[in-house]
Legacy VTK file of the C-alpha trace (Angstrom):
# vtk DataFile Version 3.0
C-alpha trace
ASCII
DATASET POLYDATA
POINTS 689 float
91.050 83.789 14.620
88.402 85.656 14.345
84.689 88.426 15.172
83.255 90.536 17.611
76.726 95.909 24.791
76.414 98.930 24.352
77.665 102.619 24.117
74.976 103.908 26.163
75.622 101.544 28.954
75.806 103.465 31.696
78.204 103.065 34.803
77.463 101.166 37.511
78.355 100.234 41.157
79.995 96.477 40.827
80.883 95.960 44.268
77.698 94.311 45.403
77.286 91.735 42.461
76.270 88.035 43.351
77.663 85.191 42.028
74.959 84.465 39.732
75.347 87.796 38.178
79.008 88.418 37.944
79.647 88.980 34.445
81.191 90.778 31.765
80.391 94.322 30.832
81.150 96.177 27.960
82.960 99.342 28.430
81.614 102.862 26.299
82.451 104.787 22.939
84.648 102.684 19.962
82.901 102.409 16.800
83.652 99.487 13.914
82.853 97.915 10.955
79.139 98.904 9.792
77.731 95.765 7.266
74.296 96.932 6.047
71.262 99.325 6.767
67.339 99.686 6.515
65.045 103.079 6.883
61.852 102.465 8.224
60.044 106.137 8.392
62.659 108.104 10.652
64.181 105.319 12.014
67.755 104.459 11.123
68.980 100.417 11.672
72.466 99.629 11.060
73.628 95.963 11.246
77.279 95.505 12.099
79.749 92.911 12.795
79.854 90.698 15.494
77.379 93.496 17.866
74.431 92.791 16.411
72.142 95.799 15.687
71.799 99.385 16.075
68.998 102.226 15.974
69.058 106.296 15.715
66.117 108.037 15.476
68.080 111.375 14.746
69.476 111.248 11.532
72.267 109.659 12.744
73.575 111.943 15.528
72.862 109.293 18.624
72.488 105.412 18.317
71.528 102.947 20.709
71.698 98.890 20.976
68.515 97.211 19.474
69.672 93.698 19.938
68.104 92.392 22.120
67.522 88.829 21.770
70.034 88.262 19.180
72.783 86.466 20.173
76.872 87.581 19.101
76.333 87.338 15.808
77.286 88.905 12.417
74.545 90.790 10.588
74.658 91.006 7.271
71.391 92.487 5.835
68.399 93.795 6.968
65.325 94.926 5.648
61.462 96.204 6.736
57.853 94.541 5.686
55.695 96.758 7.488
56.412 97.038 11.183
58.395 94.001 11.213
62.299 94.391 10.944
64.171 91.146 9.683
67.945 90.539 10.146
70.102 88.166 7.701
72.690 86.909 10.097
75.230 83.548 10.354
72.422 82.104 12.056
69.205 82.302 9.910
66.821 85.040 9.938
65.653 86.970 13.147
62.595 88.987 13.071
61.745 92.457 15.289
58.184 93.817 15.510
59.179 96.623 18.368
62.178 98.488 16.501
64.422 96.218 17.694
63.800 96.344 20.889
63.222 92.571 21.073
63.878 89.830 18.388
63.160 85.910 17.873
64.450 83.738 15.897
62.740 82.466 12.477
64.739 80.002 11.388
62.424 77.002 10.700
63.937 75.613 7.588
67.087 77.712 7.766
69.436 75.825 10.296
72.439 76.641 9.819
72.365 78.847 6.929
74.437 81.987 6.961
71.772 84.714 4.893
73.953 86.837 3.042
70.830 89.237 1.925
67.437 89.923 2.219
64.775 91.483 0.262
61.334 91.993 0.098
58.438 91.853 -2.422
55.125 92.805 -1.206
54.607 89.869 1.805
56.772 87.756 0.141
60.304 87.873 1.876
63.316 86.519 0.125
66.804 84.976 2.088
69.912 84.741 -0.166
72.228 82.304 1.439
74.799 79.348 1.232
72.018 77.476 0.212
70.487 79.354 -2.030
67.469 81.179 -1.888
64.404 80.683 0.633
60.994 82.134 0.262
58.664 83.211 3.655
55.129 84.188 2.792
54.414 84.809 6.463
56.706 86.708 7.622
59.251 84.310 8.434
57.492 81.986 10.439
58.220 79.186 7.918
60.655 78.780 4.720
60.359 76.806 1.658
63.913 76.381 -0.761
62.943 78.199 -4.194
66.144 77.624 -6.431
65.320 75.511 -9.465
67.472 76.401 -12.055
69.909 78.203 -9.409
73.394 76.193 -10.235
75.414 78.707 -7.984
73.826 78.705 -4.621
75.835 80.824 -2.589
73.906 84.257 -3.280
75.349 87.368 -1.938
72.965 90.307 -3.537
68.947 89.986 -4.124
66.905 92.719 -6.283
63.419 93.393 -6.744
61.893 95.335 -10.249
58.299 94.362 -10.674
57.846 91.108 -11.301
61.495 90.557 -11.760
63.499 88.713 -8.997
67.229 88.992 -9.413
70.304 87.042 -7.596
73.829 88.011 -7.334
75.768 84.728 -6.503
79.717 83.766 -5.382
81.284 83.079 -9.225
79.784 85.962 -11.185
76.313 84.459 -11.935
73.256 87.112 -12.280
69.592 84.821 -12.439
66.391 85.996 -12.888
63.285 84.466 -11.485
59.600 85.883 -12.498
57.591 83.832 -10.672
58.847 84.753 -7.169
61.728 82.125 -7.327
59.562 79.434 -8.722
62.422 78.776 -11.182
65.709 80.713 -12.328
67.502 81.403 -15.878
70.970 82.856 -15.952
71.221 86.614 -17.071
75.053 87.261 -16.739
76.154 87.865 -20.553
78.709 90.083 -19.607
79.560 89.792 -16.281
83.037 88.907 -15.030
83.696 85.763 -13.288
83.596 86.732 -9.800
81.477 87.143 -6.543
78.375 89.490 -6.993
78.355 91.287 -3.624
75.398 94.064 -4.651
72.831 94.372 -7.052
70.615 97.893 -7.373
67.619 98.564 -9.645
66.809 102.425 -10.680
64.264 102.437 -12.862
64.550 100.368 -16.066
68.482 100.298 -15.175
70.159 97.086 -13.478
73.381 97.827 -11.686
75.569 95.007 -10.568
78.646 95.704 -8.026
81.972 93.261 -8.791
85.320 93.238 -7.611
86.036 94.600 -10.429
83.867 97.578 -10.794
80.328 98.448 -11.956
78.284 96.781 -14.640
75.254 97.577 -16.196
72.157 96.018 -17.691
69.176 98.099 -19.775
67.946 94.884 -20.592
66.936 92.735 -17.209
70.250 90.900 -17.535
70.066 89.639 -20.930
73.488 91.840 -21.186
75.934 93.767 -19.127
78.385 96.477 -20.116
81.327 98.000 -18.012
80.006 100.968 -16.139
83.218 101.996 -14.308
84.919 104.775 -15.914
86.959 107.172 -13.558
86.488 104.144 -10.515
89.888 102.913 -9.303
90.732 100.205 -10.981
90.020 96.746 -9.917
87.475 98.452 -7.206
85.698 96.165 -4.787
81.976 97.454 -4.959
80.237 96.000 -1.732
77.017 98.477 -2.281
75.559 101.138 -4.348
72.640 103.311 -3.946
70.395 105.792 -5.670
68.849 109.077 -5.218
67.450 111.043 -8.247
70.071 110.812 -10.485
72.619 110.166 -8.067
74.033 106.805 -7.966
76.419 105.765 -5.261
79.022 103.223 -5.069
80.989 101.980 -1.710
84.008 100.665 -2.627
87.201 99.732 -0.923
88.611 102.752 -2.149
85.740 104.785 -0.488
82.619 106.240 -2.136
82.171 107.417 -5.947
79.493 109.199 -7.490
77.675 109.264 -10.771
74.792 111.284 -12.202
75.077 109.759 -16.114
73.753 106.316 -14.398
77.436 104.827 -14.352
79.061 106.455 -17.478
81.481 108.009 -15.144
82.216 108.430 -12.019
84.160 110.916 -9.460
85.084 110.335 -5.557
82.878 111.432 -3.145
84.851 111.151 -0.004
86.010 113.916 1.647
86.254 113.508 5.413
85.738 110.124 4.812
88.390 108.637 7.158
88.006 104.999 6.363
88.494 103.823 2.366
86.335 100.395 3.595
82.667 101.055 2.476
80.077 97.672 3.373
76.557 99.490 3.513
74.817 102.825 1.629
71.877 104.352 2.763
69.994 107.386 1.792
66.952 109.481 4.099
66.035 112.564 2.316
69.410 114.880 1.294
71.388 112.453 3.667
73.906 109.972 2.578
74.976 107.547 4.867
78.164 105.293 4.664
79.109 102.217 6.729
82.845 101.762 7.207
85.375 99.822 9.569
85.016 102.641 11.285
81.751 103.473 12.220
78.618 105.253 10.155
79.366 108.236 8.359
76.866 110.790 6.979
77.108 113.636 4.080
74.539 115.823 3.580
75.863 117.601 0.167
75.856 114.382 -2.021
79.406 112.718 -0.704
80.888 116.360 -1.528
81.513 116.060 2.507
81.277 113.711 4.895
81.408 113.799 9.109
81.377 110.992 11.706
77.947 109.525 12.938
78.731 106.761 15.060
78.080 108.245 18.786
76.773 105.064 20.689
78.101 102.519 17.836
80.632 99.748 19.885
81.920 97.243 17.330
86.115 97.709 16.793
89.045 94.955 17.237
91.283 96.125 19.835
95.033 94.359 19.667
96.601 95.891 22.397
96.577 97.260 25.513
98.678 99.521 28.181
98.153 101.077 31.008
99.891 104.367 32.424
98.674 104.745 36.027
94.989 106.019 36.051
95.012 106.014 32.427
93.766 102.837 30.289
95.357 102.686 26.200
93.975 100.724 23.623
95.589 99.837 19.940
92.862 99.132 17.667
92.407 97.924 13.712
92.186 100.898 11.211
91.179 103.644 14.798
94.510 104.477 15.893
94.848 104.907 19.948
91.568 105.802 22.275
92.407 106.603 26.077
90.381 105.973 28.648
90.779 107.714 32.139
87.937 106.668 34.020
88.195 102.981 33.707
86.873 102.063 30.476
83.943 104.242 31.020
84.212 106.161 28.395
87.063 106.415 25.093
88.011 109.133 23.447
90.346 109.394 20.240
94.082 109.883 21.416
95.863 111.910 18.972
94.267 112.476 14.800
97.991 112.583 13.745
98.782 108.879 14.084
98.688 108.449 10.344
99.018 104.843 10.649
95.547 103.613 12.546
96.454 99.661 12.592
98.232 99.937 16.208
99.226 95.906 17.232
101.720 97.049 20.327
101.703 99.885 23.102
105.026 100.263 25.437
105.128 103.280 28.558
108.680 104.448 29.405
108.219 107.167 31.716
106.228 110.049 30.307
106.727 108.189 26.639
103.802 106.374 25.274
105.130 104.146 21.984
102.816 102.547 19.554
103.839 100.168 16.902
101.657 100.205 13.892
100.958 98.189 10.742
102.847 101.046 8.339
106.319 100.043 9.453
106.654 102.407 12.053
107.008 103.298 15.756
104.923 106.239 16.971
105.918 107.827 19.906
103.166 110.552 22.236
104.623 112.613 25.391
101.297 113.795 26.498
98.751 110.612 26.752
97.958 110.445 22.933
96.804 113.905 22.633
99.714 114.304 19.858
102.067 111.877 18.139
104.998 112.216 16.182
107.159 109.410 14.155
109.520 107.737 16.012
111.066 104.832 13.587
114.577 106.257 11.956
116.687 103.362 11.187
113.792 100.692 11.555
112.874 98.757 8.582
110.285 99.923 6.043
109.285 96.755 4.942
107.098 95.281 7.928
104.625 96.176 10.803
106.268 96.212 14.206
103.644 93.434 16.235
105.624 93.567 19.611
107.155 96.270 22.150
109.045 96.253 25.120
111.096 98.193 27.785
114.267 97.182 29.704
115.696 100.415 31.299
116.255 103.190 29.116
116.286 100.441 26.053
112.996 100.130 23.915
112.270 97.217 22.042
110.383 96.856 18.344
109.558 93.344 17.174
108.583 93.281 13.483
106.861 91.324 10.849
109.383 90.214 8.764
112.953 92.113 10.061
113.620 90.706 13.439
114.244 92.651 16.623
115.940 96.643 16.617
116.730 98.901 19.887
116.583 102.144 20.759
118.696 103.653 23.472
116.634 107.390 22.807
113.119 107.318 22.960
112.769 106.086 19.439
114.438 108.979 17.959
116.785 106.490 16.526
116.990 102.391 15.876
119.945 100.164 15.416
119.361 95.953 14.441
119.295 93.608 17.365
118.491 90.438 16.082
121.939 88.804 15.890
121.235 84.624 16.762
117.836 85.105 15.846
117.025 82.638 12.798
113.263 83.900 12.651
112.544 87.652 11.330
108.877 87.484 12.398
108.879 88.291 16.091
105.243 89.120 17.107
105.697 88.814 21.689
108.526 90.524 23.465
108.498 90.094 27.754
111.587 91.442 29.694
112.544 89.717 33.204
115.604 91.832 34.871
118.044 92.150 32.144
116.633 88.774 30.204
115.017 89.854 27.063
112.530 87.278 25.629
111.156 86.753 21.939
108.593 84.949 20.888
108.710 84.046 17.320
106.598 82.903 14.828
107.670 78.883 14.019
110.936 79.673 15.902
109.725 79.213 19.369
111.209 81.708 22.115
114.800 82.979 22.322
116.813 84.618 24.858
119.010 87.802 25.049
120.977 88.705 28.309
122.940 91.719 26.653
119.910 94.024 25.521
119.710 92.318 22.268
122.786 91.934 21.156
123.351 88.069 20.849
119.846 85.735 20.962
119.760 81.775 21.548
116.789 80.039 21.472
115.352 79.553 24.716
114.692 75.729 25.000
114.364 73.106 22.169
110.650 72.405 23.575
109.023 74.749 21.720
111.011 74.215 18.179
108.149 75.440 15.459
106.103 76.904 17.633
104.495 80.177 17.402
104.310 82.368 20.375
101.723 84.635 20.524
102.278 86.055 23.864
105.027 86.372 26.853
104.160 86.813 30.392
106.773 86.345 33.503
105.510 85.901 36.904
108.247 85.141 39.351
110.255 82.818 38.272
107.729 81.551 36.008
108.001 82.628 32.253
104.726 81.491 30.154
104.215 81.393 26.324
101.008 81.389 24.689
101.266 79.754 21.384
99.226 78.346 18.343
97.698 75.121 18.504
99.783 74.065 21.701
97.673 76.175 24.613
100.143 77.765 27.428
103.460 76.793 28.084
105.556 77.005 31.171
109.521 77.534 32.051
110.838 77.935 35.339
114.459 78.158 34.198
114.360 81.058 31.683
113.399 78.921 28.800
115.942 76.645 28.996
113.018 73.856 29.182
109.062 73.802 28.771
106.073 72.098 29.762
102.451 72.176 28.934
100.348 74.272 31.440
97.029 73.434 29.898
94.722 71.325 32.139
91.489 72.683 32.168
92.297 75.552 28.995
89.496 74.728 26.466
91.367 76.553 23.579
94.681 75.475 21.791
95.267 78.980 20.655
96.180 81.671 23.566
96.892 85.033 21.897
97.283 87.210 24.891
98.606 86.569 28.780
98.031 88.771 31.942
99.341 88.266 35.485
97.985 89.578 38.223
99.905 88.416 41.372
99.590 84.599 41.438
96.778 84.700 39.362
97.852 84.143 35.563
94.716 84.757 32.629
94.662 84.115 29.288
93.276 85.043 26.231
91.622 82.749 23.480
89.208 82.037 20.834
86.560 81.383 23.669
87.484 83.690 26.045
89.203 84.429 29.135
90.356 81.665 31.500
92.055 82.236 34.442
94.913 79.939 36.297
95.387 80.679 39.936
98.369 77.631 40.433
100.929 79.059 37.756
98.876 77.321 35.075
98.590 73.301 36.296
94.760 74.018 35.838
92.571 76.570 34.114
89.268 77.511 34.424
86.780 79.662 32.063
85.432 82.685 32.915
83.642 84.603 30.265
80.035 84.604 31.234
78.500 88.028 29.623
81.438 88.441 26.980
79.459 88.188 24.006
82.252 87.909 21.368
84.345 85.617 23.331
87.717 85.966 20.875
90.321 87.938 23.274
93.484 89.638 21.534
94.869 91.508 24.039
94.469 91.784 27.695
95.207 94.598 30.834
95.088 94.875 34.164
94.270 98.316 35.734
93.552 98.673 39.274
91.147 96.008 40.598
89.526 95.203 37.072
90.673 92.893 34.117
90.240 94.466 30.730
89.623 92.664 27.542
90.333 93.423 24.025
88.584 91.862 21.544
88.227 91.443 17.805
85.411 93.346 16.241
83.415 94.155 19.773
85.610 96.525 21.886
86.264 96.154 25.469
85.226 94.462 28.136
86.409 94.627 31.723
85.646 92.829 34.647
86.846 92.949 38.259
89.214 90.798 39.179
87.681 89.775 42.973
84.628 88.333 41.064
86.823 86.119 39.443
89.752 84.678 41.751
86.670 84.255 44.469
84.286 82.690 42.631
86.116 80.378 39.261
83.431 79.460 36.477
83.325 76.419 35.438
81.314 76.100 32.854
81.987 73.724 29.681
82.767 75.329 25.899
80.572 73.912 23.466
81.626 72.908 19.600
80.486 75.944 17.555
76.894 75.357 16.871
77.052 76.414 13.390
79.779 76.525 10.626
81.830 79.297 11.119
84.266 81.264 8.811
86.558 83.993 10.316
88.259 86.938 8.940
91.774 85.888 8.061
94.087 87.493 10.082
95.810 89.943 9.719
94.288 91.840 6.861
95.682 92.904 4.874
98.938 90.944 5.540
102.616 90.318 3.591
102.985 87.625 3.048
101.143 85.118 5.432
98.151 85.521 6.962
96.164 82.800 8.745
92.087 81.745 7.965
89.962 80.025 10.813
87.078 78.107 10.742
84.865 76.471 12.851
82.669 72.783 12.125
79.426 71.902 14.300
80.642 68.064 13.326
83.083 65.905 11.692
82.988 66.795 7.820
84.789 66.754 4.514
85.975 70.926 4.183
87.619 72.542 1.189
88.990 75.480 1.710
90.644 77.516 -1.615
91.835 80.912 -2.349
90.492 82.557 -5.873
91.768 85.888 -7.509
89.553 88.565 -8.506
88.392 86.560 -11.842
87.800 83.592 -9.696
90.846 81.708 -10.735
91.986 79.060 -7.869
95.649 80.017 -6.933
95.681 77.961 -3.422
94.195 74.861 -2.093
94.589 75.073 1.571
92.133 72.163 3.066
90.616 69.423 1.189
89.805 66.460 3.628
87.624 65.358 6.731
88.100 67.534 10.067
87.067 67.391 13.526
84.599 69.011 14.947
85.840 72.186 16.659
88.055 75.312 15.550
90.665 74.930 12.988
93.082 77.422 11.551
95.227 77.368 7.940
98.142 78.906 7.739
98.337 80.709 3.892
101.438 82.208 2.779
100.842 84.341 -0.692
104.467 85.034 -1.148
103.906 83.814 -4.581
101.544 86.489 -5.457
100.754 89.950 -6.506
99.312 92.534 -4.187
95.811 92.898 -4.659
92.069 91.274 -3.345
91.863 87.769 -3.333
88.875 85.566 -2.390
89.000 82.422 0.065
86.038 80.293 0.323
85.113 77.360 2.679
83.032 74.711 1.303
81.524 71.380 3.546
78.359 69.341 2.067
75.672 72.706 1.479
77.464 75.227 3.567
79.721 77.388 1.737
81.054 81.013 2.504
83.557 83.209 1.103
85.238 86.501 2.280
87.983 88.446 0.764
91.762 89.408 1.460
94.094 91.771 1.448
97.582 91.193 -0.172
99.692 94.197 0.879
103.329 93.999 -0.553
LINES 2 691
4 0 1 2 3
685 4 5 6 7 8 9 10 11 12 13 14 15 16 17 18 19 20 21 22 23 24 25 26 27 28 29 30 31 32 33 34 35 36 37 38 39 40 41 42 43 44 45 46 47 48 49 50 51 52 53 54 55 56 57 58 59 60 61 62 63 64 65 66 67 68 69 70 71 72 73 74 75 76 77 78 79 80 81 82 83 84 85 86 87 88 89 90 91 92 93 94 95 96 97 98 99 100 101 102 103 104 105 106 107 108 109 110 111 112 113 114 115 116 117 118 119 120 121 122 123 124 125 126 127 128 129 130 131 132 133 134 135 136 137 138 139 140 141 142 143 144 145 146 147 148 149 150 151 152 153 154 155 156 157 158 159 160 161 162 163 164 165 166 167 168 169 170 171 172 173 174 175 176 177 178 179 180 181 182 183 184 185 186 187 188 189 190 191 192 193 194 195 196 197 198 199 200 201 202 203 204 205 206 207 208 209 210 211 212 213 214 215 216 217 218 219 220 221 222 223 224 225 226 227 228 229 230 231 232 233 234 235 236 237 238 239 240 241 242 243 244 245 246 247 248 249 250 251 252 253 254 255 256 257 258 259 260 261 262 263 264 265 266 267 268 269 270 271 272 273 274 275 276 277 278 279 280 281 282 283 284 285 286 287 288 289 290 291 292 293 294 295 296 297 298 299 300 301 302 303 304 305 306 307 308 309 310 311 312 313 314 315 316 317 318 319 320 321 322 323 324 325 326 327 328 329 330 331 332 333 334 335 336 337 338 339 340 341 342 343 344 345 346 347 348 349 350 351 352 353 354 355 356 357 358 359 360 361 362 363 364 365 366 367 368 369 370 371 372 373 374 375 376 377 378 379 380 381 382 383 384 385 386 387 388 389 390 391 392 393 394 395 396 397 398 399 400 401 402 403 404 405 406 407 408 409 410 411 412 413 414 415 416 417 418 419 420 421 422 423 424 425 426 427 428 429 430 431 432 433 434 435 436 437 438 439 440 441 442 443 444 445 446 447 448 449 450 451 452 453 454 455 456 457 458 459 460 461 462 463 464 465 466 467 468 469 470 471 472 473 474 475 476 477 478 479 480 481 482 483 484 485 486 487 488 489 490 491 492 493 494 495 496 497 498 499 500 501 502 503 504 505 506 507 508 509 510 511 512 513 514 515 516 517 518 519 520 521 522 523 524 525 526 527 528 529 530 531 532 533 534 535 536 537 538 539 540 541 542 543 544 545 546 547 548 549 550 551 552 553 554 555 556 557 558 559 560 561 562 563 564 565 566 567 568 569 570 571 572 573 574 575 576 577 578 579 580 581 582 583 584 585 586 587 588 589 590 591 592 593 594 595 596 597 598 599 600 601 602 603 604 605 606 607 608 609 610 611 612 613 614 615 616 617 618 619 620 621 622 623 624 625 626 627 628 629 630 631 632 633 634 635 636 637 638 639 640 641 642 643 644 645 646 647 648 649 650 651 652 653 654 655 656 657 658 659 660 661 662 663 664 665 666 667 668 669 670 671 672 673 674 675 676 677 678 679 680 681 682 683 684 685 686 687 688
């Protein structure tokens, strides 16, 4: 499934928009996932995920976009040569000479090639990627392969010392090169066979960041000894940093400090709201930390930390509601933000929702319900301001992924324990899942008294008695997963994975496809506005205005074009999306004048986040191929064992998603890793039991 302009873009009149220029606009104020940094004087760049690039010029107190030029893409490093900025992104190197205020691409040489890192040595600038690593001497304007001697070429973490060039790679290699890449010898004695996602050098120290903790060389990496005493154990360590004698460590268990260069270490994370640390970066006495959630920054050594984000837009919204004038988005690892002015702006709704995964948002008079990863059912009487736990009697063992209202009866779909009811607000639940023979029931839709399910592998089923008896609604859709319900008339539609939209016109008791013209076999969310019926996919939004016979794109401007959840709220469309916020649009721009514009194949190889994350037990990966290839695609523990082979033959061009199912397996991180000719990538997951 997959990843995700600006905060500071200000309001403006739609209502006199030509054709040419209806589009997409992002609406203000939800901060995400923060990958890397660089400091250039007092300027401040922070590269995120799926939004490209950011810039404060105050310490971190205001940001604003600098990303121009650079299309939706991931950055994962950057770093400064002078007045030129570079960013390491899934698609090659782009360079900035103007603070970001403009960027080209550089990527003679590097089609294709996702750069993990960069670093720079003098005018010599170094790419670690899939391929290995790629030398500019001018600035990027061409690249020459420097990896002799490099036998893992997937390199995740570049260091300069002198004349010493180091490379973190994917199974646990350390090399050394000292002749600017000319040739490479392993220094790893030591290490632990897994992914090397950070290297540091502080003075005639070496510090290399694992999944399992810190390790240190005094001897350019002819050796390496544990240096992770009083870190959690098993710690992811995506970056460290050093200033003085403080070194710090971002972890997926937050940030850690040491002043005895590693001997030991303490947490340095108070007010740090999110445990998910990517990027380190130190100006002066400030610390700064990039999180799922935005940039934070501590001034006292990580003794305290506060939120810097203002102007940051990057976060994966999975639901939305709306409540009359109001506008309520769920969101991954934020909680709830409310809206009240159309998307302009977001504020936090309520900083006691203790669970901040929110899939599913239900209304029921003046009750606002959110259903959350942490096996509960939240429940706010005043917009989100506060929220107190409403889930007695539901099962503690899943996330609840669906909501819905019939009456004075509310609705919980869950992960894993079927359907329950509640005839008082939540205050209590009782099991309704009798007929049901799936427990993971991730779209609820009422019609009148009919109570639909969508299931996943199960298809839809039916209750007519508020959930006391189900039967399955149709033998069309047997294994199928429904993503999403929407009823419009007598129409009842299910978006589903890998078969498109689906249509019934006798309360499921048949199906048909409804996917002429939809570009996308996976719909995840569905919205009706009168006759008009849209849809949510891995490319976008597409809109049917005959009950689904025909669809017809219409994404122009949406930058991250994967939609999760979708709302209508008076004359505008609103979409959620994963790792870029939301978007809205107004609806008159699109019923009057369809786009018809083709999809293309992705133009690169692409590997998504799984989804969810963390997840018990299944989860599922997707991936994307520019042409037909041969793909592996395996999952590793944290010693880089193989415990899963999920893919190992040709594909299709096009998206693909792999359904893995770790039920088999102890909680913990776990690596998966796609592989095609020279492209290979790896990310890590989450195994939550």
């Amino acid at each position: 499934m997959k990843t995700y302009t600006l905060a500071t873009l200000a309001l403006f009149s739609l209502s006199f928009r030509s054709p040419m220029q209806a589009q997409w606009v992002q609406t203000n104020g939800v901060s995400g996932r923060v990958t890397c940094f660089a400091v250039s004087g007092t300027n401040l760049f922070a590269g995120t995920s799926y939004a490209g690039v950011f810039l404060s010029t105050d310490i971190g107190a205001t940001w604003t976009a600098a990303s121009s030029g650079l299309p939706g893409t991931s950055v994962y490093s950057l770093t400064v040569i002078g007045v030129n900025l570079f960013a390491g992104t899934d698609r090659g190197v782009f360079l900035s000479t103007d603070n970001g205020g403009s960027w080209t691409t550089t990527n003679t040489d590097l089609t294709n090639s996702t750069v993990h890192v960069l670093a720079a040595s003098g005018t010599n600038l170094f790419a670690g990627t899939d391929r290995g690593v790629f030398l500019s001497t001018n600035n990027g304007s061409s690249w020459a392969s420097v990896k002799t001697g490099l036998v893992d070429t997937t390199v995740y973490a570049l260091a300069v010392s002198g004349p010493n060039l180091f490379a973190g790679t994917e199974f646990g290699q350390v090399y050394l090169s000292t002749n600017n890449g000319g040739s490479w010898a392993a220094a790893s004695a030591g290490l632990p066979y897994t992914d090397i996602p950070t290297l540091l050098v502080s003075g005639m120290n070496l510090f290399a960041g694992t999944p399992a903790g810190v390790y240190l060389s005094v001897n350019n990496g002819a050796s390496w000894t544990p240096a992770k005493s009083g870190l959690p154990s098993s710690s992811y360590v995506n970056a460290l940093a050093v200033s003085g004698i403080n070194l710090f460590a971002g972890t997926d268990r937050g940030v850690y400090l040491s002043t005895n260069n590693g001997g030991s270490w303490a947490v340095a994370g108070v007010g740090l709201t999110s445990t998910s640390v990517f990027a380190l970066a130190i100006i002066g006495a400030n610390v700064f930390a990039g999180t799922d959630r935005g940039v934070f920054l501590s001034t006292n050594n990580g003794g305290s930390w506060t939120t810097a984000s203002t102007g940051l837009t990057n976060t994966t919204v999975f639901a939305l509601a709306t409540s009359g004038t109001n506008l309520l988005a769920g969101t991954y690892g934020r909680g709830v933000f409310l809206s009240t002015n159309g998307g302009g702006g977001w504020s936090s709704a309520g900083t006691d929702l203790t669970n901040t995964t929110v899939y599913a948002l239900a209304i029921s008079g003046t009750n606002l319900f959110a259903g959350t990863l942490g096996d509960s059912v939240f429940r706010s009487t005043d917009n989100g301001t506060s929220w107190t736990v409403a889930s007695t009697g539901l099962a503690t063992r899943n996330s609840v992924h669906a909501l819905s209202v019939i009456g004075t009866n509310l609705f919980a779909g869950t992960l894993g324990d079927g359907v329950f009811r509640s005839t008082d607000n939540g205050t209590s639940w009782t099991v309704a899942s009798a007929g049901l023979t799936s427990s993971v029931v991730i779209a609820l839709a009422a019609a009148g008294t009919n109570l639909f399910a969508g299931t996943y592998d199960r298809g839809v089923f039916l209750s007519t008695n508020n959930g006391g008896t189900w039967a399955a609604a149709g033998t069309d859709l047997t294994n199928t997963t429904v993503y999403a319900l929407a009823v419009s008339g007598t129409n009842l539609f299910a978006g589903t994975y890998d078969r498109g939209v689906l249509r019934s016109t006798d309360n499921g008791a048949s199906w048909n496809p409804a996917n002429t013209g939809l570009l996308a076999p996976d719909v995840y969310a569905l919205a009706v506005s009168g006759t008009n019926l849209f849809a949510g996919t891995d490319v976008g939004p597409f809109l049917s205005t005959n009950n689904g016979t025909n669809w017809t794109a219409v994404n122009v401007g949406l930058t991250n074009s994967t939609v999760y959840a979708l709302a209508i709220s008076g004359t505008n469309l609103f979409a959620g999306t994963t790792g870029n916020g939301i978007w809205r649009r107004p609806l008159s721009e699109m019923i009057t004048s369809v786009e018809g514009h083709s999809i293309d194949l992705p133009a690169h190889f692409d590997l998504s986040q799984n989804y969810p994350n963390p997840f018990n037990p299944s989860t599922t990966i997707r991936f994307g191929l520019p042409n037909r290839a041969h793909v592996t695609l395996s999952i590793f523990n944290a010693l880089g064992q193989q415990v899963a082979a999920l893919v190992n033959d040709s594909q299709e061009a096009g998206y693909h998603e792999v359904r893995f199912d770790g039920s088999g397996l102890a909680s913990g991180v776990y690596l998966y890793r796609l592989h095609s000719g020279s492209y290979v990538e790896t990310k890590k997951l989450l195994l939550l039991r």
